[in-house]
C-alpha positions as CSV (number, residue, x, y, z in Angstrom):
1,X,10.8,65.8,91.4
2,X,10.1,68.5,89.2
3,X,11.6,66.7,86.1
4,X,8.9,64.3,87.3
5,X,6.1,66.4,87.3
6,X,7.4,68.3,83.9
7,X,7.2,64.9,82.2
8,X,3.8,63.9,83.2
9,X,2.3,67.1,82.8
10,X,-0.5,67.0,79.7
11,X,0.3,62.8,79.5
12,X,-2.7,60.7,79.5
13,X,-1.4,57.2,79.0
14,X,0.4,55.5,81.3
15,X,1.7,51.9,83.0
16,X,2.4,51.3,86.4
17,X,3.9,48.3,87.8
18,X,4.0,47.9,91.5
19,X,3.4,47.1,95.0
20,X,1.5,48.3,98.0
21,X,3.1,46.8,101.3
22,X,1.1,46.8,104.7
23,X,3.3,46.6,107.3
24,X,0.9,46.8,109.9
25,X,-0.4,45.6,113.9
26,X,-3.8,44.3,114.3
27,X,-6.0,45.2,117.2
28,X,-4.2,42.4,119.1
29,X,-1.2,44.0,119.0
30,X,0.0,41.1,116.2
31,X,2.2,42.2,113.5
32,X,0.7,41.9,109.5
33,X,2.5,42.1,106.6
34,X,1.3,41.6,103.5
35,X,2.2,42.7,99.6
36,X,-0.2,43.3,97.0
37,X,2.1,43.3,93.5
38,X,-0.1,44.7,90.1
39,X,0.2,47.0,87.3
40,X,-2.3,49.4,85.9
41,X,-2.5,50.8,82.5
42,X,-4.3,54.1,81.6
43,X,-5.3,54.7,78.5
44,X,-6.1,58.5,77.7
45,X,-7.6,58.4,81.7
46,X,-10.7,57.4,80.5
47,X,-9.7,53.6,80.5
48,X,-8.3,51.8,83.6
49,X,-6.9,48.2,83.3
50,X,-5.7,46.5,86.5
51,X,-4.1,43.0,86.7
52,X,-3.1,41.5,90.5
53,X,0.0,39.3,90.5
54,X,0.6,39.0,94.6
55,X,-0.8,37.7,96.8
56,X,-1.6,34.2,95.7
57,X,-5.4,34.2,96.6
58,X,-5.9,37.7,94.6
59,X,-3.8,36.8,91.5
60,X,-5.3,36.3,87.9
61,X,-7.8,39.1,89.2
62,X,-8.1,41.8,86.3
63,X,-10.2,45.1,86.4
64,X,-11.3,46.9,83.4
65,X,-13.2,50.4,84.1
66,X,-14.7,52.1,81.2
67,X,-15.0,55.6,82.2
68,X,-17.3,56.6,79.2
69,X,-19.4,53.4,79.4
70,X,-18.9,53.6,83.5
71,X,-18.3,49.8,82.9
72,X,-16.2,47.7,85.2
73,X,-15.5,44.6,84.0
74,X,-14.2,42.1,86.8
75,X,-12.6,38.7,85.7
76,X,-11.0,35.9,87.2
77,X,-10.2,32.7,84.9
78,X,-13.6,32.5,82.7
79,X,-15.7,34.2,85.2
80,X,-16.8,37.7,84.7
81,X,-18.8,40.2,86.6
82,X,-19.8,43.3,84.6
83,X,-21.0,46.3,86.8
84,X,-22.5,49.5,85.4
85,X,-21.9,51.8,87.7
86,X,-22.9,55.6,88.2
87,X,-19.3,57.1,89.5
88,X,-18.8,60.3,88.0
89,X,-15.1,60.7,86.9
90,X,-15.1,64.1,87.9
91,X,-16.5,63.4,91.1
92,X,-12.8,61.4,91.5
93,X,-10.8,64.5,90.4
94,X,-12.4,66.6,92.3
95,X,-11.3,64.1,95.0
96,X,-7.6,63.8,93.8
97,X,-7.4,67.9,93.5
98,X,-9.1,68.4,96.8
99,X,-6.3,66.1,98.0
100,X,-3.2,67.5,96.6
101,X,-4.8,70.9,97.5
102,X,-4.7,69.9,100.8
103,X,-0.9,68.4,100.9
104,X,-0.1,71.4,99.9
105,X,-1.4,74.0,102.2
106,X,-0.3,75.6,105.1
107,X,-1.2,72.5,107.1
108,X,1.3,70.5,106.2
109,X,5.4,71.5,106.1
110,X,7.1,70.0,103.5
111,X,10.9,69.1,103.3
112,X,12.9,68.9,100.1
113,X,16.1,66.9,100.0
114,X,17.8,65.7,96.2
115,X,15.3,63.5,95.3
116,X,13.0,62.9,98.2
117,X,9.9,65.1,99.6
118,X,8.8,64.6,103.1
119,X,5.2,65.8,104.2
120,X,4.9,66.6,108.3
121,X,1.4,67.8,109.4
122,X,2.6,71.6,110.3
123,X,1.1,70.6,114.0
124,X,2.9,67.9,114.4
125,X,4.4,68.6,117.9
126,X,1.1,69.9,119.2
127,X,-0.6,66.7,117.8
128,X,2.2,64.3,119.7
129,X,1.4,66.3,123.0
130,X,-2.0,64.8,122.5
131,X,-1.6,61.4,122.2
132,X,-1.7,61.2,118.5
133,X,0.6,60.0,115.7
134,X,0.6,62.5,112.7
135,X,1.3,60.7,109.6
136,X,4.8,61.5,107.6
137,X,4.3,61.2,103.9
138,X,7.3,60.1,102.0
139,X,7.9,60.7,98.1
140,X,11.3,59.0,96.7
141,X,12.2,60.2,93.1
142,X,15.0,58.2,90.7
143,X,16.2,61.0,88.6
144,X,12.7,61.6,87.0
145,X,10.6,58.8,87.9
146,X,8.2,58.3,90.7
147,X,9.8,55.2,92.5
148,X,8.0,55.1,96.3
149,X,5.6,56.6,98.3
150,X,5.5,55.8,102.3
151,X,3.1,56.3,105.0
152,X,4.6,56.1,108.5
153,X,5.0,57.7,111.7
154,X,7.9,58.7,113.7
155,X,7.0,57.0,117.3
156,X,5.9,53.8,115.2
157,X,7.2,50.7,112.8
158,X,4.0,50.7,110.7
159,X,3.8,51.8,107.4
160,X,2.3,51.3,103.9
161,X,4.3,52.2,101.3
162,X,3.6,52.0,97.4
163,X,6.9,50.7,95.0
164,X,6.6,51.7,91.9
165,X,8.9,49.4,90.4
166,X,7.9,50.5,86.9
167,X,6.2,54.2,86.4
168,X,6.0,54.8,81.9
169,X,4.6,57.2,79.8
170,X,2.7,55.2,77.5
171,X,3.4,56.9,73.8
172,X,-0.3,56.5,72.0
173,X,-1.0,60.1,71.0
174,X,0.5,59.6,68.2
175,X,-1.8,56.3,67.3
176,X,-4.8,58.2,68.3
């Protein structure tokens, strides 16, 4: 993990190749699963490219966002949607630091194995007393590369869980 974090640190480029799987129940108690398979680049995380792959009805989607311009580009064969938008970049990383503040605060326990980190709400027990499921946050590291993050419980089979099947540090600084 840390040999992950050490190599990211400062990097502003970056392509991800992945997939988020919903493995889920409806309100009817009926079982969903579904796979959404794209990649993202980042370019100097200003510029945000997205391209869908899975499922069939989604692929051939691409997302461009422009965070200077605050332009989002949406295309799809020769249509094209462009969207100016007023989201504030900082607004987002506020968001993201407000998060990971949060993940790692007193609130939640966190246990270290090898490669893995596992995030329990620090009330869990209390919280199962009440009826509730706390979520368990799952981080898998390959040596040093982010390779899945899981969302589950412990008294249930659902969970969403990101693969990152390809996580690179994309070497443009020195083209800049």
């Amino acid at each position: 993990m840390f040999n992950f974090i050490e190599n990211i640190a400062g990097k502003r480029d970056f392509f991800i190749y992945g997939t988020l799987h919903f493995d889920v129940y409806d309100q009817n108690n009926k079982n969903l699963q579904s796979d959404i398979t794209l990649d993202a680049t980042i370019l100097n995380l200003e510029h945000f490219f997205v391209q869908i792959y899975k499922p069939e009805f989604l692929k051939d989607i691409q997302i461009e966002f422009n965070s200077l311009t605050k332009t989002t580009y949406y295309k799809y064969n020769n249509y094209k949607v462009v969207d100016v938008s007023a989201i504030d970049l900082d607004y987002i990383y506020e968001i993201l630091k407000t998060i990971f503040s949060f993940l790692s605060s007193s609130l939640f326990t966190i246990y270290e194995d090898q490669e893995n980190l596992t995030l329990i709400p620090a009330g869990a027990p209390f919280l199962k007393r009440l009826g509730l499921e706390p979520t368990k946050i799952s981080v898998y590291f390959d040596k040093d590369s982010l390779k899945k993050i899981m969302f589950t419980t412990d008294d249930s089979t659902e969970n969403i869980t990101i693969t990152f099947d390809k996580f690179q540090i994309l070497n443009l600084e020195n083209q800049r």
